[in-house]
FIBAFI-496940 format. One record per residue (C-alpha): residue number from 1; y, z, x; residue in three letters; chain. Coordinates in Angstrom, 1 decimal. Example, Ala and Ser with C-alpha at 12.3 -4.5 7.8 and 13.67 -1.06 7.14 Angstrom:
2
(r 1 (-4.5 7.8 12.3) ALA A);
(r 2 (-1.1 7.1 13.7) SER A);
//
This chain:
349
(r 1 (-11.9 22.2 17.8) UNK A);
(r 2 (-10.9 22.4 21.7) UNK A);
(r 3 (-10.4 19.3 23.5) UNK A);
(r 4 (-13.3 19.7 25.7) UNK A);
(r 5 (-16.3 20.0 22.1) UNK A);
(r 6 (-15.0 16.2 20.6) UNK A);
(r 7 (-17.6 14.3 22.7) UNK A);
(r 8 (-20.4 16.8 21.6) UNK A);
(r 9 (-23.4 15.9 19.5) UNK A);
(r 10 (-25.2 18.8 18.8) UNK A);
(r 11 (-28.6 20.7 17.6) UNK A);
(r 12 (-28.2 23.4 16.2) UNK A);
(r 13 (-31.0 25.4 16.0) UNK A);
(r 14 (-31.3 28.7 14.0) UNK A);
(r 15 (-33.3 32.2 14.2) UNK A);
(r 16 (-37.2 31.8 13.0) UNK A);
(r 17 (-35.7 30.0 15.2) UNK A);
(r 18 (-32.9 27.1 13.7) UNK A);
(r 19 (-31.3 25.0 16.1) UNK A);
(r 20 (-28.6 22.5 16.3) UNK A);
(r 21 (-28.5 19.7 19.0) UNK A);
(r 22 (-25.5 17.9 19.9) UNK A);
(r 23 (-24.6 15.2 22.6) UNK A);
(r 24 (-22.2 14.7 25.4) UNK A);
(r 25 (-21.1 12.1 27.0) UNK A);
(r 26 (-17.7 13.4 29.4) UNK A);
(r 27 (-17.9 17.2 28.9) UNK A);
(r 28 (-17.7 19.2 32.3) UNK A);
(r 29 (-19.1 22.6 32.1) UNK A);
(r 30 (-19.0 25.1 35.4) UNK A);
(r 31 (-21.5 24.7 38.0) UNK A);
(r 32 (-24.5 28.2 36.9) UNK A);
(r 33 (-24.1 31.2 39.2) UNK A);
(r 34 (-26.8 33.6 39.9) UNK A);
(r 35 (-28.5 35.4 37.5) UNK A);
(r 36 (-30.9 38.2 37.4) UNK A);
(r 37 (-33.4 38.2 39.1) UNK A);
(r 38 (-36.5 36.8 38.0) UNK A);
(r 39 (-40.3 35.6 38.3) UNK A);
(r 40 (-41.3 32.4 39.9) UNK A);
(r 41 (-42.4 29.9 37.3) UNK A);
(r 42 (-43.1 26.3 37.3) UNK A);
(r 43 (-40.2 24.9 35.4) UNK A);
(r 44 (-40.5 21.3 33.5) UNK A);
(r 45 (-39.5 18.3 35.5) UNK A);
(r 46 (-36.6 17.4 33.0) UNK A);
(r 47 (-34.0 18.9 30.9) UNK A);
(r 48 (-33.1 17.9 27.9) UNK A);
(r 49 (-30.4 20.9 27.3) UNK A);
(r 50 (-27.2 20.4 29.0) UNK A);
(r 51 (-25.6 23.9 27.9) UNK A);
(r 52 (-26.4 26.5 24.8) UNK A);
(r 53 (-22.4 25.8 23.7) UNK A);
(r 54 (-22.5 28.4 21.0) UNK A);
(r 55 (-23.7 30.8 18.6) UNK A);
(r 56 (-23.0 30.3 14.8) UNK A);
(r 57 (-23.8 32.5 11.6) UNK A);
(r 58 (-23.2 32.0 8.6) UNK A);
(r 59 (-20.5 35.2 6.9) UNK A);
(r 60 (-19.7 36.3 3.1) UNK A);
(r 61 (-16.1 36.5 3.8) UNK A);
(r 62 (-14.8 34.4 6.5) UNK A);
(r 63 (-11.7 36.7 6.8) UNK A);
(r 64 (-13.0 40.3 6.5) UNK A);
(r 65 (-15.4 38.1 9.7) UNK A);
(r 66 (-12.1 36.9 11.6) UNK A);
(r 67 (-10.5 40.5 11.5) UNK A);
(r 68 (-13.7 42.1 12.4) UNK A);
(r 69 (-14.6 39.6 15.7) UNK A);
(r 70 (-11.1 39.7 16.9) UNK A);
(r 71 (-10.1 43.5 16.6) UNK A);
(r 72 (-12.9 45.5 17.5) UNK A);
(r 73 (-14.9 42.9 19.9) UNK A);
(r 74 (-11.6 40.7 21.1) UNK A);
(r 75 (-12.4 37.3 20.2) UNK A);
(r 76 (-9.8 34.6 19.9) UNK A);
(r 77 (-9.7 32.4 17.0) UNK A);
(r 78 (-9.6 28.9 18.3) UNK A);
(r 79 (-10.1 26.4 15.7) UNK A);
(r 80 (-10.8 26.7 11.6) UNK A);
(r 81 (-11.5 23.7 9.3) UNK A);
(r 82 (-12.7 23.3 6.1) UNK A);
(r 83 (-15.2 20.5 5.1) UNK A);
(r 84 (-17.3 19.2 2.3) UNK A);
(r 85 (-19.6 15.4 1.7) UNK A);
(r 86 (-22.4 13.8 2.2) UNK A);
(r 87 (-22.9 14.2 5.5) UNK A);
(r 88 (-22.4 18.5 6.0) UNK A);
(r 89 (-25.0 18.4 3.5) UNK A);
(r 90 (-27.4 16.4 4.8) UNK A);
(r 91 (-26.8 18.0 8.3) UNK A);
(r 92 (-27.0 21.8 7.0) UNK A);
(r 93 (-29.8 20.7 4.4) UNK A);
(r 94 (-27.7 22.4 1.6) UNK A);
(r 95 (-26.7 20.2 -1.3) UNK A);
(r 96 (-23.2 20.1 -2.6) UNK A);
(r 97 (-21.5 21.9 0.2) UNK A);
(r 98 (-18.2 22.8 1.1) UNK A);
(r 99 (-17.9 24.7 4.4) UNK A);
(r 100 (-15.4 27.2 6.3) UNK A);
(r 101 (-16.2 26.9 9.7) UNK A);
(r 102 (-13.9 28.6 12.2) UNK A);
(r 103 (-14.7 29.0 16.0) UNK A);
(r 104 (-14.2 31.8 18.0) UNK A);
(r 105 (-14.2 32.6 22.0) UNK A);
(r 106 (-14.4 35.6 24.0) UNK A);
(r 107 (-14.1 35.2 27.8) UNK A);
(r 108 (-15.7 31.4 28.3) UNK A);
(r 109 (-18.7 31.9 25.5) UNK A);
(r 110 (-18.0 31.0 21.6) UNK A);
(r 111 (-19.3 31.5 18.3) UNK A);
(r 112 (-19.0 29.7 15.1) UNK A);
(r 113 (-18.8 31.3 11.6) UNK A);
(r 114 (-19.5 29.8 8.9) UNK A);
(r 115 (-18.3 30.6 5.3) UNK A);
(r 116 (-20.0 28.5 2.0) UNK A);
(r 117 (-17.4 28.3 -0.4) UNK A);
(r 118 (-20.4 26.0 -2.2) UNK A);
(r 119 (-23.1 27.0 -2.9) UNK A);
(r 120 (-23.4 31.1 -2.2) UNK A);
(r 121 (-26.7 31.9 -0.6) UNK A);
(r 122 (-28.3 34.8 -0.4) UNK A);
(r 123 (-27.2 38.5 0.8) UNK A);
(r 124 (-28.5 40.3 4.5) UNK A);
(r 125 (-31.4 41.8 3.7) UNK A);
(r 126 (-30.8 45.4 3.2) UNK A);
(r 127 (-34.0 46.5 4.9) UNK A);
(r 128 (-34.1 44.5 8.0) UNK A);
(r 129 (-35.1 46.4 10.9) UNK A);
(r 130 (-35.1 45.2 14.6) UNK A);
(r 131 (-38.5 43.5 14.8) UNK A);
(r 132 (-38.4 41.4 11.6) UNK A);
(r 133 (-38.5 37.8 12.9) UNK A);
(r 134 (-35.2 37.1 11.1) UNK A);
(r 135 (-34.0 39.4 13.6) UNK A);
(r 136 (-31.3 37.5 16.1) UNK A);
(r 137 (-27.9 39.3 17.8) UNK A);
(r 138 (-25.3 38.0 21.1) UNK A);
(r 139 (-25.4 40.5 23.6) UNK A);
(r 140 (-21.5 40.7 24.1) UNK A);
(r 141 (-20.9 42.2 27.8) UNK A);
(r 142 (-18.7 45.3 28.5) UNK A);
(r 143 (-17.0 46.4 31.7) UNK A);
(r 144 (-17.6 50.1 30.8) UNK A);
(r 145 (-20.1 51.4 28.3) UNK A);
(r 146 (-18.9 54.5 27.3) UNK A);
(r 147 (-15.4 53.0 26.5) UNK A);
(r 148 (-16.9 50.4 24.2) UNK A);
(r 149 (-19.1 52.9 22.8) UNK A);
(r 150 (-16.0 54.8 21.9) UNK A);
(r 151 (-14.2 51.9 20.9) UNK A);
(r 152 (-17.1 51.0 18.5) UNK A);
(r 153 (-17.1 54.5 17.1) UNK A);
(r 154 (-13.2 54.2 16.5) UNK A);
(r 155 (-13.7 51.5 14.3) UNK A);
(r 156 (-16.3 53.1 12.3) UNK A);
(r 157 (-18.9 50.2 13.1) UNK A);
(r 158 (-22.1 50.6 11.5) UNK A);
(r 159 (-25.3 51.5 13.9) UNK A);
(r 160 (-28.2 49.9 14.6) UNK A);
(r 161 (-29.5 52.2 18.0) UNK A);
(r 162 (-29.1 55.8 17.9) UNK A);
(r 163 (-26.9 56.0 21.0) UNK A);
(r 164 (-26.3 53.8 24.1) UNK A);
(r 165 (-29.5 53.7 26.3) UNK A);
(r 166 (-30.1 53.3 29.9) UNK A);
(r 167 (-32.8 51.0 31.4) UNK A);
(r 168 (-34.9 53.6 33.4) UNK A);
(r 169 (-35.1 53.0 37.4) UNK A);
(r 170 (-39.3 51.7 36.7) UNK A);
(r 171 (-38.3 49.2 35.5) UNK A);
(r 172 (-37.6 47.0 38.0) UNK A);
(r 173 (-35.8 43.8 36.4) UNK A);
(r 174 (-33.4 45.6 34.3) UNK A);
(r 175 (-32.7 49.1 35.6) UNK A);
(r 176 (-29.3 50.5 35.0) UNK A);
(r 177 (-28.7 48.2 32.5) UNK A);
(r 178 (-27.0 50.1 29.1) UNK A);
(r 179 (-27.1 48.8 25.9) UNK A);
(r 180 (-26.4 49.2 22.0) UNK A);
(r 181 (-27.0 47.6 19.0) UNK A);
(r 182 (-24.4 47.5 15.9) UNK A);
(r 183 (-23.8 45.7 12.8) UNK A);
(r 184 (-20.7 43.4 11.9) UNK A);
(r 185 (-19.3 43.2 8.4) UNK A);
(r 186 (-22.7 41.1 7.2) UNK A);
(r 187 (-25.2 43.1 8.5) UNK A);
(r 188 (-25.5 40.7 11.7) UNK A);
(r 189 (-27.0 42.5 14.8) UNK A);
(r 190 (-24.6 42.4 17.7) UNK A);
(r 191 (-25.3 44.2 21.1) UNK A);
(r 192 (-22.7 45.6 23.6) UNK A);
(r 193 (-24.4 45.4 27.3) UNK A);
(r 194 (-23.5 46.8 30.3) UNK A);
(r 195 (-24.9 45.5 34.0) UNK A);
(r 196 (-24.2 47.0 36.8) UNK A);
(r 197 (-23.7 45.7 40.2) UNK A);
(r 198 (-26.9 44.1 41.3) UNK A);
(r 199 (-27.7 42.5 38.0) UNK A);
(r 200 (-27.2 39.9 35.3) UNK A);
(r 201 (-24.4 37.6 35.9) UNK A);
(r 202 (-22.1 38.3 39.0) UNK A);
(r 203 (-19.0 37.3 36.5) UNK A);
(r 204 (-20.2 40.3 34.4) UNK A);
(r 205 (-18.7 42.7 37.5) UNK A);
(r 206 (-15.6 40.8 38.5) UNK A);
(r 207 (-12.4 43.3 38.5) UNK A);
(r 208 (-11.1 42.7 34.7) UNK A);
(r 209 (-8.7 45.1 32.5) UNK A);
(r 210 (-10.9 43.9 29.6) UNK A);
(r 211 (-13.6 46.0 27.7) UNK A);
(r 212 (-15.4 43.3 26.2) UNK A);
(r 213 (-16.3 40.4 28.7) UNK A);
(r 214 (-18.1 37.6 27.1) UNK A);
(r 215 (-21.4 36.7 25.8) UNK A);
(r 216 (-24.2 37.2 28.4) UNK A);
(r 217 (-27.2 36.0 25.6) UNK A);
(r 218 (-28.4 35.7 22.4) UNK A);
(r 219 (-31.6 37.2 21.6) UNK A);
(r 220 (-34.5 36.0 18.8) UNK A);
(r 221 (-37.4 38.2 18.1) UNK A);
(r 222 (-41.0 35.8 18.2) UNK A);
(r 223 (-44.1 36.4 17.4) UNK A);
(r 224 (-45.5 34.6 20.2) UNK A);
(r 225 (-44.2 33.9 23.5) UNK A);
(r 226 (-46.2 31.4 24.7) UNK A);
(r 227 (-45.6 28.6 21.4) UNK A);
(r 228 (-41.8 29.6 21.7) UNK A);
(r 229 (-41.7 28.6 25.7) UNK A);
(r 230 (-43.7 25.2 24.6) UNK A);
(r 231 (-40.3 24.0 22.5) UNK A);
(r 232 (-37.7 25.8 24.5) UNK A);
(r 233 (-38.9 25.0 28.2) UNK A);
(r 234 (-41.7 22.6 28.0) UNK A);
(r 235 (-39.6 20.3 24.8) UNK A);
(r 236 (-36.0 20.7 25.6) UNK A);
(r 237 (-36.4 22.0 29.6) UNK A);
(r 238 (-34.7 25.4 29.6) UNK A);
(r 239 (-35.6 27.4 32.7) UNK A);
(r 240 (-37.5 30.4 32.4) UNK A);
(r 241 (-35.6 33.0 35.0) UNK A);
(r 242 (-37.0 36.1 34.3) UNK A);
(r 243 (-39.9 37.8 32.2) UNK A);
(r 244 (-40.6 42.1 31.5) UNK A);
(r 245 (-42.4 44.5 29.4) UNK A);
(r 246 (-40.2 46.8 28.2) UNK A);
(r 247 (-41.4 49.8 26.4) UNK A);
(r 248 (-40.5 54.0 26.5) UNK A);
(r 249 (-38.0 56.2 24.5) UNK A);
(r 250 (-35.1 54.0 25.9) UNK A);
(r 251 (-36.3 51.3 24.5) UNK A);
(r 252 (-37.0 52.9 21.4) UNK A);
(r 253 (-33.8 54.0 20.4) UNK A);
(r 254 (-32.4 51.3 21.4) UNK A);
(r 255 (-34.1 49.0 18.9) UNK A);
(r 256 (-34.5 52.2 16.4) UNK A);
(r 257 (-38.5 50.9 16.0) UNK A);
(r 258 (-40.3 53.5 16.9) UNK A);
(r 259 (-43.6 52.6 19.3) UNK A);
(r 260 (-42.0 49.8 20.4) UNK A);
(r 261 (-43.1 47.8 23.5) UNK A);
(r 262 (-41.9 44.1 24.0) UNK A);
(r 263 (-42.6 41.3 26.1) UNK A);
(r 264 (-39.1 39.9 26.9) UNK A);
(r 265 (-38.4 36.6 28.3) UNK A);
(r 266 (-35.0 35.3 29.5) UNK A);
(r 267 (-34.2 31.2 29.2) UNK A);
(r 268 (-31.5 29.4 30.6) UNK A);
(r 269 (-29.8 25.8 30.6) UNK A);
(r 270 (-29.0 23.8 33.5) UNK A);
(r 271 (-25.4 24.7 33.4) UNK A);
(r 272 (-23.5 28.0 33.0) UNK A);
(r 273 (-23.7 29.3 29.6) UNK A);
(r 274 (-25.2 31.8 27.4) UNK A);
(r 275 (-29.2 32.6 27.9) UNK A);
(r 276 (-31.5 32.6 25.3) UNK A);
(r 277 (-34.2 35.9 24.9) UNK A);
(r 278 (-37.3 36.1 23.2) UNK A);
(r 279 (-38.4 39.5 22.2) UNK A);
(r 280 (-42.0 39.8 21.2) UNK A);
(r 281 (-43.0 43.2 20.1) UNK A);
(r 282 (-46.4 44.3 21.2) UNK A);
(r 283 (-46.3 47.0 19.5) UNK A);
(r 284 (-45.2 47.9 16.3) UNK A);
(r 285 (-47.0 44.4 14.8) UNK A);
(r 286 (-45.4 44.6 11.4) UNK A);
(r 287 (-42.2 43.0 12.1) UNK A);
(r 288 (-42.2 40.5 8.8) UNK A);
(r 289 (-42.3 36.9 8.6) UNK A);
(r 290 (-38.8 35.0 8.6) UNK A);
(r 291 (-38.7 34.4 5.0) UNK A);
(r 292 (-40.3 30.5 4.2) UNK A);
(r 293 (-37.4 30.0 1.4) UNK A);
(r 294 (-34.6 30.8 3.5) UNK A);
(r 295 (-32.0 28.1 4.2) UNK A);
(r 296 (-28.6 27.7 6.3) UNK A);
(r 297 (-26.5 29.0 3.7) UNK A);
(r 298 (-28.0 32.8 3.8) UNK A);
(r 299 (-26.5 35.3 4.9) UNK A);
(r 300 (-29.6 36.3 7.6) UNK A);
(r 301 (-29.4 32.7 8.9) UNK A);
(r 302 (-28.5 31.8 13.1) UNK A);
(r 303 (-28.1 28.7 14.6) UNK A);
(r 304 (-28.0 28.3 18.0) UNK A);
(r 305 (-26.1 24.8 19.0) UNK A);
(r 306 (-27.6 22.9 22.1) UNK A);
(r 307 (-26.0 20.2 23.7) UNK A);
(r 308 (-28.0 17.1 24.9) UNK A);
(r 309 (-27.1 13.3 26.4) UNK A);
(r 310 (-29.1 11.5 23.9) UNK A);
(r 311 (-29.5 13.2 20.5) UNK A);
(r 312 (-32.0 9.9 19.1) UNK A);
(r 313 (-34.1 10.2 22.1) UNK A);
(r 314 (-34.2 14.1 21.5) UNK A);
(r 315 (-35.0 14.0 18.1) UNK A);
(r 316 (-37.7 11.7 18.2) UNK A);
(r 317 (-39.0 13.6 20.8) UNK A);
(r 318 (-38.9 16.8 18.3) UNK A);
(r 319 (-40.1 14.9 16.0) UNK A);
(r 320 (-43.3 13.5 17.9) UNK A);
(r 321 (-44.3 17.2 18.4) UNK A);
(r 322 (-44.3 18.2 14.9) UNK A);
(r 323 (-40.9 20.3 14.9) UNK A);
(r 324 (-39.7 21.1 11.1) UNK A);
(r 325 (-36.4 19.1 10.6) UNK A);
(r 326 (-33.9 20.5 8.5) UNK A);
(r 327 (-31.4 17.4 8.8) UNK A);
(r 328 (-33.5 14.3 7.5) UNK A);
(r 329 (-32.5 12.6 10.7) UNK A);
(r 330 (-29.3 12.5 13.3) UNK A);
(r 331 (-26.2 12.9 11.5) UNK A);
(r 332 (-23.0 11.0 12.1) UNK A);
(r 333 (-20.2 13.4 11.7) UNK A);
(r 334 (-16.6 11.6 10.3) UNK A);
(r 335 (-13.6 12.7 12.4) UNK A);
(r 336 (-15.7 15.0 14.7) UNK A);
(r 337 (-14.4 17.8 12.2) UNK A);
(r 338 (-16.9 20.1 14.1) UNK A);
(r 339 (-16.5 19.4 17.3) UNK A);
(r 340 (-19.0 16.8 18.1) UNK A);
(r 341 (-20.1 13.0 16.8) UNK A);
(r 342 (-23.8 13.7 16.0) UNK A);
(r 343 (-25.8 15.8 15.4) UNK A);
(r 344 (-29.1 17.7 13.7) UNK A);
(r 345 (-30.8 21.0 12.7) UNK A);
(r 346 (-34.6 21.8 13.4) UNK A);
(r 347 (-36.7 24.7 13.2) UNK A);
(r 348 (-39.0 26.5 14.7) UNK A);
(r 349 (-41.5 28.7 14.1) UNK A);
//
């Protein structure tokens, strides 16, 4: 790991939603810029959440992954370990583990994959569509949309939206904004997005020679908006910056469900870093259930790592409110192979 991740202790948190919480103790992270804009809300009166520091899945083949992330969307490799004992399995919740985890950046976001050597979980789900609430993809931001597009196309990439869409002009928040879901190797939702001047974050429209920017947010699909705001803002004090209704032939294609209107809701940590997005759908309603026997080690499985100052004191506070723990308690990491001293995975639902 990087120099800057070895004071970390981490949650890491995954889709339905899992999440992994770490600590920090002398990490410096760049003061936020402006965002989008968005709706005044009464935001909690403390933070637990110092940054979202990355995004992890979990991969079949942790090369065929590597190749994939770093020719056709320009990520750089930056660390890759290998790990196995007592403690990876308690944290993951997976007995008799042995782990390939190898961390990747593009611009200043990352992403973790994970490979288990021991034991093999269970394949993507072949029928997922966009609203199942396993659903979860990192909106990776692109200087020029109809390059990327073309770029995707070139490497064959498998679709998930018909074509690129455009955010109509009504809608206020995001108009102009292009977008386009695609697959990696896995069957992991990724989105290219495209802002222009005016919104998301000013970085997004710096002068660059680089097609693929960075990661502006990762995205869950909830079923309800309202119990998801009560862990992520009113437990672990993310800031609600923006809320719309998003709904048309646009957004249909985009998300290949057809009928589809969703409440979307944009969260983000004190510090600069990738958002977080719920997407509740409306409409259709038959997005299925994230699957009650899934576990870290499946193929369909997110976790989104937070870092916090105190992971006891975060914990117990989870804990106190009835959160599902997947890591019996805060784990201890030996040698900070990961990147960070302690940490734990929770779910919610």
């Amino acid at each position: 790991m990087t120099k800057q991740l070895t004071q970390i202790a981490r949650i890491l948190f995954a889709v339905g939603a899992f999440v992994a919480i770490v600590t920090t103790h002398t990490q410096v992270y760049p003061q936020p810029s402006a965002r989008l804009a968005s709706t005044s809300v009464t935001q909690p009166a403390q933070s637990a959440i110092t940054a979202v520091e990355s995004v992890g899945m979990t991969v079949a083949d942790m090369d065929r992954s590597i190749d994939f992330y770093s020719q056709v969307l320009s990520f750089q490799k930056v660390s890759d370990v290998e790990v196995l004992g007592t403690q990876y399995e308690q944290l993951q919740g997976v007995f008799g583990v042995r782990m390939r985890v190898v961390r990747m950046q593009l611009g200043s976001e990352f992403i973790e994959l994970t490979e288990y050597l021991t034991p093999k979980g269970k394949p993507f789900p072949v029928d997922s569509r966009s609203h199942d609430r396993w659903f979860q993809h990192i909106a990776i931001a692109v200087s020029d949309m109809d390059k990327a597009y073309q770029h995707l196309r070139k490497f064959k990439v498998q679709y998930a939206s018909t074509a690129p869409q455009r955010i109509p002009d009504w809608n206020k928040a995001a108009a102009g904004i292009r977008a386009f879901y695609f697959r990696d190797p896995d069957g992991h939702y990724l989105e290219a997005i495209y802002f222009p001047p005016g919104k998301g974050d000013p970085k997004w429209q710096q002068p660059t020679n680089q097609l693929f920017l960075g990661i502006d947010h990762t995205a869950i699909v909830v079923s309800n908006t309202a119990a998801s705001l009560k862990f992520y803002r009113d437990l672990l004090g993310m800031r609600l910056a923006g809320e719309s209704e998003n709904y048309g032939t646009e957004q249909e294609h985009l998300n290949n469900v057809f009928g589809a209107r969703l409440h979307i809701s944009n969260l983000r940590s004190r510090l600069a870093s990738p958002g977080i997005e719920f997407l509740e759908y409306l409409t259709p309603r038959d997005g299925r259930p994230f699957p009650t026997d899934a576990r870290p080690n499946d193929l369909l499985h997110w976790q989104t790592t937070l870092v916090v100052k105190d992971a006891a004191a975060t914990a117990q506070k989870l804990q106190r409110h009835q959160a599902t723990f997947i890591s019996p308690s805060v784990v201890v990491i030996p040698g900070q192979k990961l990147g960070f001293k302690k940490g734990f995975l929770v779910e919610w639902h």
